[in-house]
Structure formats: C-alpha cells, structure tokens
Residue, then its C-alpha position, 0 to 999 in steps of 0.5 A: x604147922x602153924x609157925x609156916x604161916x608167918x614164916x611163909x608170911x615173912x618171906x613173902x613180904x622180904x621178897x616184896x621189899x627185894x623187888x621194891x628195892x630192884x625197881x628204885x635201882x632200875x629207876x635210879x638208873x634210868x635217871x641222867x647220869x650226874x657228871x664226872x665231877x658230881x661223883x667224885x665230889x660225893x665220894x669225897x664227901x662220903x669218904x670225908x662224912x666216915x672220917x668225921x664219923x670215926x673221930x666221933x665214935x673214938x671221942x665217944x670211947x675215949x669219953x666212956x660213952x661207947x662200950x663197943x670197941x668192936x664197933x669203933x674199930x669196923x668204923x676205924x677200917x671203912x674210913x680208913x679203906x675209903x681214904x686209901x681208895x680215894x688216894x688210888x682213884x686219884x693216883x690213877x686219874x693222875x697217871x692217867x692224864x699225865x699219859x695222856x699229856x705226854x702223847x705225841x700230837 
C-alpha cells in the first residue's frame, strides 16, 4: 500500500504537467498567426537543422564517438521524411499555382 502513494503522487503531478502543456498550446494558438512565408521559412529551416544534425551523428559514428547505430539511423529517416515533405509541399504549391495561372480571366 505504500508504493500507491508516490504512484498516485507521480500521476497526479504528469497529469499537471498535461494540462501545463494544453494551455501553452491554447495560449500559442490565441497568438496572431505568422505569415505564410514565416512557416515555410521554418520548416525549412527545421528540415535543414535535421539535415545538419544527421551529418553530424554520421561523422561522430564514422569517428567512433558514437556507438549507437540505431540512434544515427532513426536521425537518418526523420531528415530524410522531412526533406521528402518539403519536396511534396513544394511540388504541390507549385502545381497549385500553375492551375491557378492557366485559369481563364
């Protein structure tokens, strides 16, 4: 019966920290929303911090300074996926206004 406690104890305060989490978000979300060019800008630069990141776990393997391949491989397909979204955002924003151009006035 004792363990219950700090079980109990334990969920309550992950339960605090969930609804800590949900009003930062609702917060966030009350905030004006950036321009379209500010989010692609970002997920650029996101996708590009990965990419930067990946490189640098390979180095750090190749160099023997990191033993886990498992953990350079995961980095590996998340800079990968997000390069591969990005192309399809773009190839769809592209698309997109090429329809747009070709539409009679």
């Amino acid at each position: 019966m004792s363990t219950i406690g700090p079980i109990g104890s334990s969920l309550g305060s992950s339960h605090a920290q969930v609804l800590k989490r949900a009003q930062e978000a609702l917060e966030t979300q009350k905030q004006p929303s950036e321009g379209f060019g500010n989010r692609i800008t970002n997920a650029i630069d996101q996708v590009a911090a990965a990419q930067n990141k990946t490189a640098d776990l390979v180095k750090a393997y190749e160099m023997g300074m990191e033993n886990d391949i498992s953990k350079v491989m995961v980095n590996q397909q998340v800079s990968s996926l997000g390069f591969q979204l990005t192309l399809n955002v773009r190839n769809k924003v592209l698309s997109a206004y090429k329809d747009i151009m070709n539409m009679p006035v």
